[in-house]
C-alpha positions in Angstrom: 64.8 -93.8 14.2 68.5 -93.5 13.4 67.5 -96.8 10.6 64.6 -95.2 9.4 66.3 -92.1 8.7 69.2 -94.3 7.1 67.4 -97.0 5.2 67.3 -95.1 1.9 71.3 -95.7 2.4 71.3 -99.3 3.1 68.5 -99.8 -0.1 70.9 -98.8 -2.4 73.7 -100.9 -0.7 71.0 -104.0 -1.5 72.7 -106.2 -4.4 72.4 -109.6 -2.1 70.8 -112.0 -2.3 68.8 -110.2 -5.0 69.2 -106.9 -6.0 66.1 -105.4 -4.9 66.8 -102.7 -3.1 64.4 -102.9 -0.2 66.8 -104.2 2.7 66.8 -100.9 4.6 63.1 -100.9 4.2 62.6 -104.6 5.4 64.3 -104.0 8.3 62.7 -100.8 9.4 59.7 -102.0 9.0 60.6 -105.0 11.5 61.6 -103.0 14.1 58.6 -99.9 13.8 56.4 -102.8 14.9 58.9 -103.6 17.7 58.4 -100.0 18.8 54.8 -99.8 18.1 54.3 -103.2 20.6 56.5 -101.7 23.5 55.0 -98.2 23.5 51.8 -100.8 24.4 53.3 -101.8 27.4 52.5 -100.3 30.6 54.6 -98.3 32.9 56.7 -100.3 35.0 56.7 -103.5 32.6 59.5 -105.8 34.5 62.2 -107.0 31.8 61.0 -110.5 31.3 57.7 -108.5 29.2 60.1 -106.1 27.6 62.1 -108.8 26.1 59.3 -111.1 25.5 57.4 -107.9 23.8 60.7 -107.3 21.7 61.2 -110.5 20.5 57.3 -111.3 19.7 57.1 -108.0 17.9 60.1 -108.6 16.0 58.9 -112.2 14.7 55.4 -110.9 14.1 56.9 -107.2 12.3 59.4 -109.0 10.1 59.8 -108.4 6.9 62.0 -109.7 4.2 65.3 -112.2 4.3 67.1 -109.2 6.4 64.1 -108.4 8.3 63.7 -112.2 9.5 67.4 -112.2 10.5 67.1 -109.2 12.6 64.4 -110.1 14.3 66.0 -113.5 15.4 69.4 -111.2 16.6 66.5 -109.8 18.9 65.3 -112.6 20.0 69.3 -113.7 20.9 70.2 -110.6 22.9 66.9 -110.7 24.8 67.5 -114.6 26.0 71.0 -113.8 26.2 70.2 -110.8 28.9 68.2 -113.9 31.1 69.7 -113.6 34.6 71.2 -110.0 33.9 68.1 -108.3 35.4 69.5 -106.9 38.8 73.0 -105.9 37.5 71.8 -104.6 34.0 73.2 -103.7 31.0 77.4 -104.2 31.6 79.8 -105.5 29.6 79.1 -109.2 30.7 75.8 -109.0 30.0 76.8 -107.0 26.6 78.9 -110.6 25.9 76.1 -112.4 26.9 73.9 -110.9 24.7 76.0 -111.0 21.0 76.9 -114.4 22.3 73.8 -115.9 21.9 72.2 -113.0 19.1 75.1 -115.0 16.7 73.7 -118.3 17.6 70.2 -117.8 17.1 71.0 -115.9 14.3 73.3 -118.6 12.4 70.5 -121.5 13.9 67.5 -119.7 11.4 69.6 -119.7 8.1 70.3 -123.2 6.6 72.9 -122.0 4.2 74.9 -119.3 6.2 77.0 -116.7 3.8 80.1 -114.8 5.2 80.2 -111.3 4.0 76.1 -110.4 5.4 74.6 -109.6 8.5 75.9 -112.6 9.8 79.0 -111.9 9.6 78.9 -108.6 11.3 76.8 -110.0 14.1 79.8 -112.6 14.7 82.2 -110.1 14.6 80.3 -107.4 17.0 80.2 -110.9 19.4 83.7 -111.4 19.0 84.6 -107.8 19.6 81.8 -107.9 22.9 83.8 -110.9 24.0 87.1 -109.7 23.8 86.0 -106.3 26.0 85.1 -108.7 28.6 88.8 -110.5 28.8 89.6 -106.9 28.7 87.7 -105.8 31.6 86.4 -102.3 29.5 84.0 -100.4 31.8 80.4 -100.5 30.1 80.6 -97.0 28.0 84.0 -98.5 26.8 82.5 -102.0 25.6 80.1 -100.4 24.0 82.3 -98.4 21.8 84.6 -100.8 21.1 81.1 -103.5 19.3 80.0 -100.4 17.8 83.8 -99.7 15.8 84.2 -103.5 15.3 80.4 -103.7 13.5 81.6 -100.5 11.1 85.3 -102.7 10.4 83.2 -105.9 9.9 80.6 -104.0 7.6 83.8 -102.3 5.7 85.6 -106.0 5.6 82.2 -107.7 4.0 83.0 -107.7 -0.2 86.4 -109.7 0.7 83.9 -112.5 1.6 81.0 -111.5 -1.5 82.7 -111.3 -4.6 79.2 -109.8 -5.7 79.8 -106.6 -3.5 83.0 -105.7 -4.7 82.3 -106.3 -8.2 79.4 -103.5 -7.6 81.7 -101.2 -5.3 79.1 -101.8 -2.3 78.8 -102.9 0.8 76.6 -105.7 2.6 73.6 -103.8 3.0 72.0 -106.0 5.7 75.2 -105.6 7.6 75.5 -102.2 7.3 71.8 -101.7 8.5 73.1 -103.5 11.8 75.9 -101.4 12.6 73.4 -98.8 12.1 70.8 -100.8 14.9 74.2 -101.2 17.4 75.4 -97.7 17.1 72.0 -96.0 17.8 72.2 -98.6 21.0 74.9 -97.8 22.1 74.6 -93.9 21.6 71.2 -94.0 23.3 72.7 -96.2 26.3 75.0 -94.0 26.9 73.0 -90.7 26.8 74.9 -89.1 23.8 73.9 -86.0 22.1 74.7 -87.9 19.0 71.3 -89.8 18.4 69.2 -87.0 20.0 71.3 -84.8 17.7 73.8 -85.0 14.2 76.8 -86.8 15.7 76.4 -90.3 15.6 75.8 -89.8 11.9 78.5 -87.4 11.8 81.1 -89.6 13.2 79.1 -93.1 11.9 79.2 -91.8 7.9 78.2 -94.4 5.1 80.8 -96.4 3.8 81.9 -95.3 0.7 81.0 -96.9 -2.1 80.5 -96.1 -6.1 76.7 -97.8 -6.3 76.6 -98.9 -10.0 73.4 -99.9 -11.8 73.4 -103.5 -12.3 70.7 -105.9 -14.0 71.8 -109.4 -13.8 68.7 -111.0 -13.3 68.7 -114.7 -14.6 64.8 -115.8 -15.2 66.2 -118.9 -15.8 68.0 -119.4 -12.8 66.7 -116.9 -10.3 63.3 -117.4 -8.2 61.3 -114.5 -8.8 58.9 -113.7 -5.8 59.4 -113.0 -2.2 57.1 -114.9 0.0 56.8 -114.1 3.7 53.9 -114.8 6.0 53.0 -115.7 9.7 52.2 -119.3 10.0 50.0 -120.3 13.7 49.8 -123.5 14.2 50.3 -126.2 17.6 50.8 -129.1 15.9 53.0 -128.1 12.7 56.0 -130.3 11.8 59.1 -127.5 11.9 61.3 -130.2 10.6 59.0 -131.3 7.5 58.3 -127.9 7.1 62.1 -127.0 6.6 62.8 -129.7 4.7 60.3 -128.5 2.3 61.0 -125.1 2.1 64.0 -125.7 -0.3 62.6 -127.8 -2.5 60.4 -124.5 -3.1 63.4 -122.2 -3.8 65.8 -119.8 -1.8 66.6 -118.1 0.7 64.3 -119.8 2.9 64.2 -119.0 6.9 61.4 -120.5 9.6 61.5 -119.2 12.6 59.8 -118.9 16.0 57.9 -121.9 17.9 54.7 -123.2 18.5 52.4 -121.8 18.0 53.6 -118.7 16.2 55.9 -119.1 13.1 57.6 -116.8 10.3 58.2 -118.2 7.2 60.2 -116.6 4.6 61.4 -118.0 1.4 62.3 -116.7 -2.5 59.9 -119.1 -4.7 58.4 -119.1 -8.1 55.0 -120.8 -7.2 54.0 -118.8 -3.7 50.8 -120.6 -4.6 52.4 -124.2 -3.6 54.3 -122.7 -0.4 51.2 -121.2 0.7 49.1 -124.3 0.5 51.5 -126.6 2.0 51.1 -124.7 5.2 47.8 -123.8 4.5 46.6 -127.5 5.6 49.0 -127.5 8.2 47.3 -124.3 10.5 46.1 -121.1 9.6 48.1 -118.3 7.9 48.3 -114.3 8.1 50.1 -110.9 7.0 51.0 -112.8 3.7 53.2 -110.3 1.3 54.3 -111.5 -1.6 56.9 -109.4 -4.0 57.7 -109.3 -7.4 62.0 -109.3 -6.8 62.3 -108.7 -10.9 60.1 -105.6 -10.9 61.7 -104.4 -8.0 65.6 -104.9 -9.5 63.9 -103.2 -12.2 62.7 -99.9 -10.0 66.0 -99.9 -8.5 68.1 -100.0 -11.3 65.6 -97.2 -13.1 66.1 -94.8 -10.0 69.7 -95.0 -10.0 70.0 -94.5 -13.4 67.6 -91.4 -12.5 69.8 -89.9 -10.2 73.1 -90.3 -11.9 71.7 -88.9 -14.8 69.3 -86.1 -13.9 70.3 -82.3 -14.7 72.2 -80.8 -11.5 71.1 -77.6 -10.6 72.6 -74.2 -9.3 70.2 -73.7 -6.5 67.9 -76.6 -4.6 66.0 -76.3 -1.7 65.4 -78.3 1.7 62.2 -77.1 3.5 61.0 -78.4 6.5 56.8 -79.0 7.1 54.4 -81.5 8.9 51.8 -83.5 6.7 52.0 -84.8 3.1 50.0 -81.9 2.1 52.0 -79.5 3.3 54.8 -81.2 1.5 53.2 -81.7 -1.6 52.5 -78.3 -1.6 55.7 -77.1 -1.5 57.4 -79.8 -3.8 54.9 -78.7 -6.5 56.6 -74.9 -6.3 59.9 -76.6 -6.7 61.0 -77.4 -2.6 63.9 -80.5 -3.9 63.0 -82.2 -0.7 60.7 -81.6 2.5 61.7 -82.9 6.1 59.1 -84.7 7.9 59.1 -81.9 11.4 57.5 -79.0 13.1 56.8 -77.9 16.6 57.3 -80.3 18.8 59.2 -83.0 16.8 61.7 -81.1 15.3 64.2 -82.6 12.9 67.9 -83.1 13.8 71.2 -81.9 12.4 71.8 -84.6 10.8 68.5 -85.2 9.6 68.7 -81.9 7.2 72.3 -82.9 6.1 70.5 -85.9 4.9 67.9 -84.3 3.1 70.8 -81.9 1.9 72.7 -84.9 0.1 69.6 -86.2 -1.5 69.3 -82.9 -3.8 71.3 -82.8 -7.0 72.5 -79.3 -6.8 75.8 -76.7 -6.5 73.9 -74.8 -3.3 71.2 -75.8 -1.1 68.6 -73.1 0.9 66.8 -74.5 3.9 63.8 -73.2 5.0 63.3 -74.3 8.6 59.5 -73.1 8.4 60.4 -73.1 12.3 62.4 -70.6 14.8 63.3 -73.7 17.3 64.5 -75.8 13.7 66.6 -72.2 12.6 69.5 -73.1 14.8 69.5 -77.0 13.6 69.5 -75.7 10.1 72.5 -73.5 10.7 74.3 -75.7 12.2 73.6 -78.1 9.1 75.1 -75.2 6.8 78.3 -75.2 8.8 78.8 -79.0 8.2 77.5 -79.5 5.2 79.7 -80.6 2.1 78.4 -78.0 -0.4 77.6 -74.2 -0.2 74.4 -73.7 2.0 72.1 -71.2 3.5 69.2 -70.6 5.8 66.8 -68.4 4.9 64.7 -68.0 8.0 61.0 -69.1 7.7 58.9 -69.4 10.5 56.1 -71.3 8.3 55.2 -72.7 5.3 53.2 -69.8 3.2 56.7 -67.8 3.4 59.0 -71.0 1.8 56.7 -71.3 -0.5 57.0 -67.9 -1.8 60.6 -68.7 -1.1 60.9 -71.6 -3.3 59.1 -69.9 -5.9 61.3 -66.8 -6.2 64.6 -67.7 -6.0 66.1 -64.7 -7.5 64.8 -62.7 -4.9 67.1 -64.3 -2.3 69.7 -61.7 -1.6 72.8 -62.8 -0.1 74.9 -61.4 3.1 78.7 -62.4 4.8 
């Protein structure tokens, strides 16, 4: 949740390898199908099928260079927690854990960079290594991976001279800190993930995001190409060895006789017949990098340019229709939330960020959200208010008379 709430964030962090800005996406995406496969599981599942559940669902769910790469860090702290069962989750098996996540991890990329998600998965290994020698108590241990992922993520442009040129960065990095810190604040039972603090204290790293368009056609490979590849009888050696002479960025992962494959091409058509008469082939997505520089770049430009207003307005509703409802009578931006899965803090703040505007309103559209949205007023950056909607006919009418708001101390 805390990712998916985040990954417009880490998108527009997404310079490297390409500057496509689906990163935060990618990697979302890999672990909602993690979720969606353990919520299958039934009650009482011993940890051998949770972690052979995670790591499955990670390999099968992942999407994208960073998506790949995160699900192989699963797989790592899930083989690294074999043995662990009975004493659970301490700061041995915490060591234990990153140890092997950075092997695995640096074992499924054939050109590793410093300055990415691997880096920050070395360091938060490093950092669960060194609380070990230090003999921190579990809570402790924890902290201590979560601040040394954050320092790693701030330290990546001194390794990628492309994310300090663009004032960003690693996105993929960033996205992990994001992973460990939920962890850890959900291990630990802190209001923070249930609540606003963990985004509170864990803020984005700051960066001045700059539009850039330095796409070489000449030099670049042009299409993502990711698929799952089944197969008993495969050659995983051949098959890397061919993956390169294909293009870039090019992972394979898992075993017989399940395989991800994941590479940056500009003939999909050869990469998907070469394993095409080697087994069978499924969940093939292939994207169009170029177009989607091209989307990010225009979106950016968007923002930074559009006209900022006096007043906006952050409502909260269940159901796109609902929401397009209420955008169309000029709501800046509608919160996914309603009885029974109301929306955090820190998720209105959010939405409070994204709208280009001098004051926000909310409408919480709830009384159990009216609190939540207060509370968002008190930390927010910029002037706010809650008017006090209890559903969505009266922030309509809200959001369509503005001047009729009157204000109070």
């Amino acid at each position: 949740k805390a990712l998916s709430d985040r990954k417009d964030e880490v998108n527009r962090l997404n310079v490297f390898p390409v500057p496509d800005g689906d990163t935060g996406t990618n990697m979302s995406l890999t672990m909602q199908m993690v979720v969606d496969n353990l919520a299958k599981l039934p009650i009482g599942a011993s940890s051998a099928e949770i972690r052979k559940t995670i790591t499955t669902g990670a390999l099968m769910g992942a999407r994208g260079n960073s998506g790949v790469i995160t699900s192989q860090i699963l797989r790592g702290l899930c083989e690294g927690f074999e043995g662990f069962e009975e004493e659970g989750i301490t700061t041995a098996s915490l060591d234990s854990c990153f140890a092997r996540a950075t092997e695995v991890a640096f074992q499924a990329v054939r050109k590793p960079v410093e300055g990415t998600i691997l880096t920050v998965i070395k360091d938060s290994a490093a950092a669960a290594k060194k609380a070990r020698k230090k003999k921190l108590s579990t809570e402790e241990a924890l902290d201590f991976i979560v601040n040394g992922a954050y320092e790693s993520v701030q330290r990546t442009p001194e390794f990628l001279p492309v994310l300090k040129e663009n004032g960003v960065v690693d996105a993929g990095g960033f996205g992990l800190a994001i992973l460990i810190d939920a962890f850890a604040a959900t291990l630990t039972g802190k209001e923070g993930f249930a609540g606003d603090a963990l985004a509170m204290s864990r803020p984005a790293p700051k960066a001045e995001i700059e539009q850039i368009d330095d796409w070489d056609v000449d030099s670049a490979f042009r299409y993502c190409t990711e698929f799952l590849v089944h197969s008993n009888t495969i050659d995983v050696d051949a098959a890397k060895d061919f993956l390169p002479t294909m293009g870039d960025c090019d992972l394979m992962v898992g075993m017989h006789p399940n395989f991800k494959v994941h590479v940056h091409s500009n003939t999909p058509d050869k990469v998907l017949a070469y394993f095409l008469e080697r087994g069978q082939i499924s969940e093939v997505f292939i994207h169009n990098m170029k177009l989607q520089s091209e989307e990010r770049t225009e979106k950016l430009e968007a923002e930074q340019h559009a006209e900022r207003k006096p007043l906006g307005f952050v409502a909260v509703a269940a159901g796109q229709g609902n929401a397009k409802i209420l955008e169309s009578l000029g709501v800046d931006v509608v919160v996914s939330g309603g009885q029974t899965m109301n929306p955090s803090t820190k998720d209105l703040l959010d939405a409070a960020a994204k709208v280009n505007a001098d004051a926000v309103i909310f409408l919480p559209n709830n009384k159990n959200i009216i609190m939540a949205a207060q509370s968002a007023c008190e930390l927010s950056d910029i002037l706010a208010g809650v008017v006090p909607t209890k559903s969505v006919p009266c922030s309509a009418w809200t959001a369509r008379h503005p001047s009729r708001i009157t204000s109070r101390p």
